[in-house]
Short mmCIF file of the C-alpha atoms (twelve columns), coordinates in Angstrom:
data_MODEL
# 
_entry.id   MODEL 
# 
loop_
_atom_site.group_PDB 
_atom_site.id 
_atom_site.type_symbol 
_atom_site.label_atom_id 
_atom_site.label_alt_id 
_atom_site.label_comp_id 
_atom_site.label_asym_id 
_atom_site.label_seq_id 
_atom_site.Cartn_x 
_atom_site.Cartn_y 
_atom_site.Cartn_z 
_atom_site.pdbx_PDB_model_num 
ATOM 1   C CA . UNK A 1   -30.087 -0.069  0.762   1 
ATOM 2   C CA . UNK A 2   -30.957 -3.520  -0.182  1 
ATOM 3   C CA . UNK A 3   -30.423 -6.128  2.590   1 
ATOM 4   C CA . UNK A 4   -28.269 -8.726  0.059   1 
ATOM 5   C CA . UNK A 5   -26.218 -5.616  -0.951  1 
ATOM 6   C CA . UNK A 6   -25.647 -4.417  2.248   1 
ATOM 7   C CA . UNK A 7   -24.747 -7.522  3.757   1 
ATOM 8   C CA . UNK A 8   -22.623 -8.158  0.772   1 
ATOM 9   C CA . UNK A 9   -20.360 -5.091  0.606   1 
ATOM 10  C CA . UNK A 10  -19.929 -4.720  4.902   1 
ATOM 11  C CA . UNK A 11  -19.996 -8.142  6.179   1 
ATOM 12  C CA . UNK A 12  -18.874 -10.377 3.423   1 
ATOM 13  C CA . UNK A 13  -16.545 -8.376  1.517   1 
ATOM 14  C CA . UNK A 14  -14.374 -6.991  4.242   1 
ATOM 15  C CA . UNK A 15  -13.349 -10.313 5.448   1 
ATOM 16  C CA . UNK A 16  -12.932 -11.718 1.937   1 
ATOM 17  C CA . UNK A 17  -10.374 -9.142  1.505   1 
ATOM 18  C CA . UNK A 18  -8.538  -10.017 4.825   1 
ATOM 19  C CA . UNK A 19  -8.630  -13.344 3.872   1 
ATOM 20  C CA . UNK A 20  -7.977  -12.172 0.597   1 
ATOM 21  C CA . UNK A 21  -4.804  -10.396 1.386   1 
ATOM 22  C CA . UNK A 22  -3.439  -12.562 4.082   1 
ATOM 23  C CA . UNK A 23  -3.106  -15.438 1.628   1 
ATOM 24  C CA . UNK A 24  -1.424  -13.516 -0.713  1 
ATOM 25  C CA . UNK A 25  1.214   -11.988 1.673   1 
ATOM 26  C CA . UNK A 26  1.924   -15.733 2.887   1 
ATOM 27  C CA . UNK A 27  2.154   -16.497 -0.607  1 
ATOM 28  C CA . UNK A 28  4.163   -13.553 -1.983  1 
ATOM 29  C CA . UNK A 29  6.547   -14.659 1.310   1 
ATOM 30  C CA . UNK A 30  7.447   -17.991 0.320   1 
ATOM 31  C CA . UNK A 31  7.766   -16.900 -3.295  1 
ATOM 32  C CA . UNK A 32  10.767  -14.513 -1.817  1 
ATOM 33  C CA . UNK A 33  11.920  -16.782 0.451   1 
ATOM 34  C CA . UNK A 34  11.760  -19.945 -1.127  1 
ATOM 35  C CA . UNK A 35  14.927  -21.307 -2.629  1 
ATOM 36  C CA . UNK A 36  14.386  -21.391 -6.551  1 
ATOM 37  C CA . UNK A 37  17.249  -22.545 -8.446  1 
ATOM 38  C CA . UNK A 38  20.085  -19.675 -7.526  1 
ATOM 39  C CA . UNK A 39  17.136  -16.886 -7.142  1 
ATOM 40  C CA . UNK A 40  15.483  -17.418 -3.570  1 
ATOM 41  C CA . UNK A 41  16.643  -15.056 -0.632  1 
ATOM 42  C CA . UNK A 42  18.074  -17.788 0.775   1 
ATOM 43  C CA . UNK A 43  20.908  -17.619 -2.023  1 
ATOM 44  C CA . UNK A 44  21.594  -13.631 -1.232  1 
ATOM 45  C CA . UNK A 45  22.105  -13.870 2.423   1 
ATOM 46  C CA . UNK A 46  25.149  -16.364 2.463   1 
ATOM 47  C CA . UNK A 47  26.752  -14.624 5.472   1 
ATOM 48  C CA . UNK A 48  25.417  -13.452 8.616   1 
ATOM 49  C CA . UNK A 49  23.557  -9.937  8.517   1 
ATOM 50  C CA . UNK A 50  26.242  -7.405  9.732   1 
ATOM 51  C CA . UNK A 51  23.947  -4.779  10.749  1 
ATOM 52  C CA . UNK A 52  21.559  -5.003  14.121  1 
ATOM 53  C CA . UNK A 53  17.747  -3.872  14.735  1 
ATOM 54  C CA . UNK A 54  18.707  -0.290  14.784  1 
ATOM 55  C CA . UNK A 55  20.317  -0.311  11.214  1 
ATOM 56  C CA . UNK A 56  17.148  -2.356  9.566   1 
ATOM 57  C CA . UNK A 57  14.903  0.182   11.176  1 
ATOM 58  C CA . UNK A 58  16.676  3.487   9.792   1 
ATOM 59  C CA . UNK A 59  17.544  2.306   6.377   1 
ATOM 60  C CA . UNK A 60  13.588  1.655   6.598   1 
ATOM 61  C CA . UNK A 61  13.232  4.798   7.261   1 
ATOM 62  C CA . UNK A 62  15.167  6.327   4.112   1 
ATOM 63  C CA . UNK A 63  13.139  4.254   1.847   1 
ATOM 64  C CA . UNK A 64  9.901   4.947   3.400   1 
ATOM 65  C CA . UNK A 65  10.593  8.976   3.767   1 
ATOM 66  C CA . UNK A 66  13.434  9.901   2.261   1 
ATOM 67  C CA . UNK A 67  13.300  8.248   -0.807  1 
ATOM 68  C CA . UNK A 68  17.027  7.735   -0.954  1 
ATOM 69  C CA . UNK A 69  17.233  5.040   -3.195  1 
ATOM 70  C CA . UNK A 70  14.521  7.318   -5.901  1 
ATOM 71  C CA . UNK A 71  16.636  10.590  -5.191  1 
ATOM 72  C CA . UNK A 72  20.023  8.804   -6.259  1 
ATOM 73  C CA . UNK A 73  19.301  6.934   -9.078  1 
ATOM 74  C CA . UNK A 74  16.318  8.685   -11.077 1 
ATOM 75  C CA . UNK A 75  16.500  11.745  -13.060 1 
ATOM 76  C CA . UNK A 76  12.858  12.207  -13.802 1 
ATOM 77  C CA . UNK A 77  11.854  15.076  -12.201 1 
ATOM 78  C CA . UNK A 78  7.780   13.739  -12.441 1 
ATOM 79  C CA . UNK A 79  8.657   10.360  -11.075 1 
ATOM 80  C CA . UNK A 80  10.384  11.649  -8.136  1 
ATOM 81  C CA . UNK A 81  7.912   14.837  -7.508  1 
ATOM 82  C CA . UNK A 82  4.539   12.388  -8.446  1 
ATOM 83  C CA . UNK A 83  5.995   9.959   -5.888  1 
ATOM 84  C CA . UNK A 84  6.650   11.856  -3.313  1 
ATOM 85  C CA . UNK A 85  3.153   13.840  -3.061  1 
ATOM 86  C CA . UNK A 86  1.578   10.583  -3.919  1 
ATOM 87  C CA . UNK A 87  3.116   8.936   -0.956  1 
ATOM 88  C CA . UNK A 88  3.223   11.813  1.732   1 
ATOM 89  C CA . UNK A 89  -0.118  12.562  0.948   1 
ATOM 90  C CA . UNK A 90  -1.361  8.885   1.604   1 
ATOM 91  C CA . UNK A 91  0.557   8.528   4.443   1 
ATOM 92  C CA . UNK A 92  -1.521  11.661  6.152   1 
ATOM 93  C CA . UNK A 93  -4.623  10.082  4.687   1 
ATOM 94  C CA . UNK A 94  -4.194  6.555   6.547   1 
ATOM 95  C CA . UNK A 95  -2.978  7.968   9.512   1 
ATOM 96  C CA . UNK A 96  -6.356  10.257  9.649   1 
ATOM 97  C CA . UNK A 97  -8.362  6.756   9.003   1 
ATOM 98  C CA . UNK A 98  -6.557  5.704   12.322  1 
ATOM 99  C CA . UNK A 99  -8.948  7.701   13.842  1 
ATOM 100 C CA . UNK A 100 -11.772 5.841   13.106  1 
ATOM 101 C CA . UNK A 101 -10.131 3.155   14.895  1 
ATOM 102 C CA . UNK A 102 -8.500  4.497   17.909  1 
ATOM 103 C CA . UNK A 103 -10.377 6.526   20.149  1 
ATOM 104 C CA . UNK A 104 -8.707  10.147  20.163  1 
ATOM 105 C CA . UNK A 105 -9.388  12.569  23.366  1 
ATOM 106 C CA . UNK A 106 -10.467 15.387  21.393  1 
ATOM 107 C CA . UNK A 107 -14.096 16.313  20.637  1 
ATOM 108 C CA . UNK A 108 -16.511 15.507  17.638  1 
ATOM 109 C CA . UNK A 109 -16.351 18.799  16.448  1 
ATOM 110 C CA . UNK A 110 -12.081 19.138  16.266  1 
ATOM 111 C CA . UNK A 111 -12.471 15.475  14.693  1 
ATOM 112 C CA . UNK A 112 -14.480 16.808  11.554  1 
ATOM 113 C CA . UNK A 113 -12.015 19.750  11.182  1 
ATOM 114 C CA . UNK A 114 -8.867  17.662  11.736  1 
ATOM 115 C CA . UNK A 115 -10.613 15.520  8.997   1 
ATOM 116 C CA . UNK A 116 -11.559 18.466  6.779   1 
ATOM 117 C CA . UNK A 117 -8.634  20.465  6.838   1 
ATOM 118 C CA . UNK A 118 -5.796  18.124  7.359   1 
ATOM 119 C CA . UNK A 119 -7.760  14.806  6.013   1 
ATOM 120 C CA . UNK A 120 -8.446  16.955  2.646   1 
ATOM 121 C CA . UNK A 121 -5.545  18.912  2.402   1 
ATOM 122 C CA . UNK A 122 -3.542  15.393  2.245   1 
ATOM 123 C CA . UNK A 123 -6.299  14.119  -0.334  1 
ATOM 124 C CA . UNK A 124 -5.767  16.376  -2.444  1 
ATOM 125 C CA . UNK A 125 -2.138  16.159  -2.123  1 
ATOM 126 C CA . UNK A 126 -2.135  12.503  -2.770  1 
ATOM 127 C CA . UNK A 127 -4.682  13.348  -5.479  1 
ATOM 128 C CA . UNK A 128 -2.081  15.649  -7.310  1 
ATOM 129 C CA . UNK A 129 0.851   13.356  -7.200  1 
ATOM 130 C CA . UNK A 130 -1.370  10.400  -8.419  1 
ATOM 131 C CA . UNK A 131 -2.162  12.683  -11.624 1 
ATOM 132 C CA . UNK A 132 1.650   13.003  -12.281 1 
ATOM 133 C CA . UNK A 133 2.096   9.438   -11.967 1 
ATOM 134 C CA . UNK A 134 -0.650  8.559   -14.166 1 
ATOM 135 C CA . UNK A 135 0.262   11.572  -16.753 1 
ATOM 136 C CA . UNK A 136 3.535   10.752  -17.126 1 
ATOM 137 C CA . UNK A 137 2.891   7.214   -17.754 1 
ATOM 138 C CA . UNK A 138 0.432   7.798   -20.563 1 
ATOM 139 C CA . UNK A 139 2.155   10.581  -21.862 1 
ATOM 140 C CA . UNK A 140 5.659   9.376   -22.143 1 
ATOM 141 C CA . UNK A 141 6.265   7.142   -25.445 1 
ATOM 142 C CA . UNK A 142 8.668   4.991   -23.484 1 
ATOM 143 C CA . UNK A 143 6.445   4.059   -20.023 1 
ATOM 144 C CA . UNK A 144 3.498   3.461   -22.181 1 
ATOM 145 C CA . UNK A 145 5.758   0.612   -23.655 1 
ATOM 146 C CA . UNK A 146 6.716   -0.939  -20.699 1 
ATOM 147 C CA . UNK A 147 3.027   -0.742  -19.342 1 
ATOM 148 C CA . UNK A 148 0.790   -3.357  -18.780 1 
ATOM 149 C CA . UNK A 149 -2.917  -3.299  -17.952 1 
ATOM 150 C CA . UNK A 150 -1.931  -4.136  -14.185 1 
ATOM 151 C CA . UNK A 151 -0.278  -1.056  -14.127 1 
ATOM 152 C CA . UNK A 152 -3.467  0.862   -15.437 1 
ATOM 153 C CA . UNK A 153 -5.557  -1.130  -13.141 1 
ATOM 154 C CA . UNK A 154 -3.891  -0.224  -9.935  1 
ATOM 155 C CA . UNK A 155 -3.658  4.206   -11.101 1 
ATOM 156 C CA . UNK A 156 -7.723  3.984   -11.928 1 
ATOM 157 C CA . UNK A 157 -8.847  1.865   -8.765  1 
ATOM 158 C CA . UNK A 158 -6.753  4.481   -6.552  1 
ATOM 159 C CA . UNK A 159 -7.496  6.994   -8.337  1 
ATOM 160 C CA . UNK A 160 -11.316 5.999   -7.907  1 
ATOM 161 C CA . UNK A 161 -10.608 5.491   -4.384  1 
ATOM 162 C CA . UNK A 162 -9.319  8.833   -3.414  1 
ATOM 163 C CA . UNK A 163 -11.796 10.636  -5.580  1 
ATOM 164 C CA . UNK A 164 -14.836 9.620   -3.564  1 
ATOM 165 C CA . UNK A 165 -12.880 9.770   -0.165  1 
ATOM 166 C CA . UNK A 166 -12.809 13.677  -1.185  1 
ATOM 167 C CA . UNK A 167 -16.223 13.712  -2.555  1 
ATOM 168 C CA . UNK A 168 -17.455 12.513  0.894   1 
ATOM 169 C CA . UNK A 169 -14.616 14.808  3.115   1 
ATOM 170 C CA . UNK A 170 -14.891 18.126  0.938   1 
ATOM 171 C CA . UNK A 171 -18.836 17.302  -0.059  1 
ATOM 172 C CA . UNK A 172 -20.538 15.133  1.691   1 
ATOM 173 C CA . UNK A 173 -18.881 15.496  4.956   1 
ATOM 174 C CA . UNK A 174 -20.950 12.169  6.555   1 
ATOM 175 C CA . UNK A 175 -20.737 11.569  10.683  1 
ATOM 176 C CA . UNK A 176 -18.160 8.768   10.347  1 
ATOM 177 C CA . UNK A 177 -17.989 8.594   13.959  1 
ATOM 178 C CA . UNK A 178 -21.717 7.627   14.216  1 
ATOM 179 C CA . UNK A 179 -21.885 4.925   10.819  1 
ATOM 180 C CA . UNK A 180 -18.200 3.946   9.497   1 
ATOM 181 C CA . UNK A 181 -16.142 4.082   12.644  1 
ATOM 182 C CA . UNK A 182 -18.333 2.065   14.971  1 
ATOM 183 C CA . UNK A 183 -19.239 -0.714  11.792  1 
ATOM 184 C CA . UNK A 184 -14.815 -0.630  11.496  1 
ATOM 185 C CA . UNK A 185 -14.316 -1.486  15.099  1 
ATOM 186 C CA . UNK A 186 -17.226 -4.122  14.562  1 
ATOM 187 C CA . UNK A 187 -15.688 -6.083  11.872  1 
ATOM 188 C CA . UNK A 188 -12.333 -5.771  13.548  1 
ATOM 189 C CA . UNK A 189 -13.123 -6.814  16.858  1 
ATOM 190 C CA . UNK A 190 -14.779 -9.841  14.957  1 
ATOM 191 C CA . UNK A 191 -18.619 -8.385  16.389  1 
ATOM 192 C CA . UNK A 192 -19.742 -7.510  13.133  1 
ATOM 193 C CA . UNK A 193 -22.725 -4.893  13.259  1 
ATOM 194 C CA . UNK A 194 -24.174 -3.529  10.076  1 
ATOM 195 C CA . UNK A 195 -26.635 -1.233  11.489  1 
ATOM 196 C CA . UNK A 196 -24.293 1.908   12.237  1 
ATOM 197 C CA . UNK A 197 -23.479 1.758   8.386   1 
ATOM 198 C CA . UNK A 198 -27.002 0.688   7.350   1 
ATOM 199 C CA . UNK A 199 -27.829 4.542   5.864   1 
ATOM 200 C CA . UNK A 200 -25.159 5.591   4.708   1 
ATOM 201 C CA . UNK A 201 -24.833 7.405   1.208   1 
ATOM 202 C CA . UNK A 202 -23.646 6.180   -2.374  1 
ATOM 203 C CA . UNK A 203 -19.828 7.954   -2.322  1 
ATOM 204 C CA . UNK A 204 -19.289 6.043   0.846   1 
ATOM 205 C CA . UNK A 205 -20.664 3.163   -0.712  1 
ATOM 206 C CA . UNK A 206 -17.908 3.109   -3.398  1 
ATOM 207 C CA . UNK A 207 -15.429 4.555   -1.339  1 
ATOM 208 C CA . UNK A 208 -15.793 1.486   0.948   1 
ATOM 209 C CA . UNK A 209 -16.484 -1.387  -1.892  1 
ATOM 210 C CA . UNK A 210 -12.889 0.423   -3.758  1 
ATOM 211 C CA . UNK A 211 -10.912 0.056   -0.775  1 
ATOM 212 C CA . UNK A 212 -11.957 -3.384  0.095   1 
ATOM 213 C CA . UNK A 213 -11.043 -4.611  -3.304  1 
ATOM 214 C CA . UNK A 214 -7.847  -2.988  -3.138  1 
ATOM 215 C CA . UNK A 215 -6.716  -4.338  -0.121  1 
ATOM 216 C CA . UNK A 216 -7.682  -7.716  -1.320  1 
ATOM 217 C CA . UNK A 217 -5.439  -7.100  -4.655  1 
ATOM 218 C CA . UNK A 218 -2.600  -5.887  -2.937  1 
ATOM 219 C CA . UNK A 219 -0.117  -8.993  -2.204  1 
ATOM 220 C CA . UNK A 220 -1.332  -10.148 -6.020  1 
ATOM 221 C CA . UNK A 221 0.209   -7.016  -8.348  1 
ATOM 222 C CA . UNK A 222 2.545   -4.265  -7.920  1 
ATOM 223 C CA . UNK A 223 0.972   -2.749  -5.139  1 
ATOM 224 C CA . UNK A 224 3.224   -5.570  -3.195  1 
ATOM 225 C CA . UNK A 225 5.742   -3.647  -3.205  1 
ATOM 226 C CA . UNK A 226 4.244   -2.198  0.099   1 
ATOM 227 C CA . UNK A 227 5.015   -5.391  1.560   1 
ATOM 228 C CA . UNK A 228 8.041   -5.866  -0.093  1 
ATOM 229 C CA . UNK A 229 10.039  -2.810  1.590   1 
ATOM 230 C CA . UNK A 230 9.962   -4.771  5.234   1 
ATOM 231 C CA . UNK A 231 12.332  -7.096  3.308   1 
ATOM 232 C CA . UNK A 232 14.950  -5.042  0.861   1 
ATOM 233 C CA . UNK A 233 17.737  -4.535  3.735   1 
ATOM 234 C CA . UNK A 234 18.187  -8.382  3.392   1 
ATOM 235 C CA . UNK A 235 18.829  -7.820  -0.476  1 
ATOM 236 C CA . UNK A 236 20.462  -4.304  -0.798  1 
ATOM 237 C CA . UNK A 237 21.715  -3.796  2.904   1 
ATOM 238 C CA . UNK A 238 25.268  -4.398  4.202   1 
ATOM 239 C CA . UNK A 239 25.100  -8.074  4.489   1 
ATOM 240 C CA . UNK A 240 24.925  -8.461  0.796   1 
ATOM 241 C CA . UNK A 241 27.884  -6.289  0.067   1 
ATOM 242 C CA . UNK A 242 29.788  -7.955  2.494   1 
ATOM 243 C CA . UNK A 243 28.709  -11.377 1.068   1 
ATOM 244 C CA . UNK A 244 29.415  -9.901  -2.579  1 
ATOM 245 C CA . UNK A 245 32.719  -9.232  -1.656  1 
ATOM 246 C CA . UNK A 246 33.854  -12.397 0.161   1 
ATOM 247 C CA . UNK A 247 32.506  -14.885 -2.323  1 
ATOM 248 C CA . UNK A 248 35.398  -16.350 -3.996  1 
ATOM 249 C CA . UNK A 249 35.269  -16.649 -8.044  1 
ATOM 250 C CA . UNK A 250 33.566  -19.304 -9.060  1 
ATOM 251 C CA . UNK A 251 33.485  -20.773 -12.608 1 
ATOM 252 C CA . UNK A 252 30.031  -21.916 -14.122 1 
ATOM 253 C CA . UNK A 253 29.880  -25.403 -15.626 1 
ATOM 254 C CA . UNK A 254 27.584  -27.930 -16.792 1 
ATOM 255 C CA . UNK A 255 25.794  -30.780 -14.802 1 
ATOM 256 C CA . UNK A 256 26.678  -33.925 -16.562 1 
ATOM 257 C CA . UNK A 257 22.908  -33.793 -17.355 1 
ATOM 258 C CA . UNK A 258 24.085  -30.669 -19.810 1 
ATOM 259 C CA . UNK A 259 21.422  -28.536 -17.326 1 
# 
């Protein structure tokens, strides 16, 4: 691999997208809680929140598992059966990229078959639902009108992503513990050492460049949403029912200014 390139892609890139996507999650946080006009959070939660730590962290839960809110108000069966094998699939995936991270106390050998048999099966899982997802929103009249090139961005950079993550698990099968795991913990710990990953081959490559720009793009599109959960008990949760129902009526008029 070329020096520039390789210094490009695993030292320069991964911080640009930390950077990257720490900026945009500060940013995307004072857009929500900013005060703008009679729109900013600030404006919702007009009475103290009625429920504790315990109640934030289980309706959490229901949106991140149980798909409450999805169950109860959509009737399309591909929205709710692409989302949910999208989403339980991913969450298997990332939790098997842990392991690159955190030492485990099992063996090389029982890594590369947790990764292989669990790692893929939840690939191709996440695969799957990703298909729905993107079927149903080229093949349905009505989502095509209501879809933007965003929208097609995000489905074909994911679906790039997970493609070559199985090309390299099913295929490939590289030593991550010997190349991507120890140049990971190197750019984490802020030690950055490109020679683990110096070798490696073209799927991981991509697989790597994809994922770094994704990361960077997520606070800037829809993918903020994945942000955006932490905060939708302060909007939808008991304290804005309770606020809903204690305002008093009040009539709208004009500022002498006619604004």
């Amino acid at each position: 691999m070329d020096a520039f390139v390789e210094v490009a892609i695993f030292l320069v890139l991964p911080y640009a997208a930390i950077v990257a996507f720490a900026a945009g999650v500060i940013y995307r946080l004072y857009e929500w809680l900013a005060p703008q006009g009679r729109t900013g959070l600030r404006s919702v939660a007009v009475v103290p929140n009625t429920f504790g730590f315990f109640g934030v962290v289980k309706d959490l839960i229901k949106r991140f598992f149980g798909f409450y809110t999805l169950l109860k108000t959509e009737k399309d069966r591909a929205l709710i059966v692409g989302t949910m094998m999208f989403h339980y699939g991913i969450w298997v995936v990332l939790l098997s990229h842990l392991g690159l991270i955190v030492p485990l106390p099992i063996t090389a050998q029982v890594h590369d078959m947790l990764g292989l048999y669990v790692g893929g099966a939840a690939g191709l899982v996440t695969l799957a639902g990703l298909l729905v997802l993107i079927a149903r929103r080229i093949g349905a009249p009505r989502m095509r009108q209501i879809s933007f090139f965003e929208d097609y961005f995000a489905g074909g950079l994911l679906l790039a992503i997970i493609a070559f993550g199985l090309l390299q698990t099913l295929v490939v099968k590289p030593d991550y513990l010997d190349t991507v795991s120890p140049w990971l913990v190197s750019i984490l710990t802020l030690h950055p050492n490109l020679a683990p990953i110096a070798n490696v081959g073209l799927f991981t490559v991509l697989h790597v460049t994809l994922a770094l720009v994704f990361i960077a793009y997520v606070p800037y599109g829809r993918m903020a949403h994945m942000v955006a959960y932490l905060f939708n008990p302060t909007i939808v949760g008991p304290s804005f029912r309770v606020a809903a129902e204690n305002l008093p009526s009040v009539a709208v008029t004009r500022s002498p200014r006619g604004r």
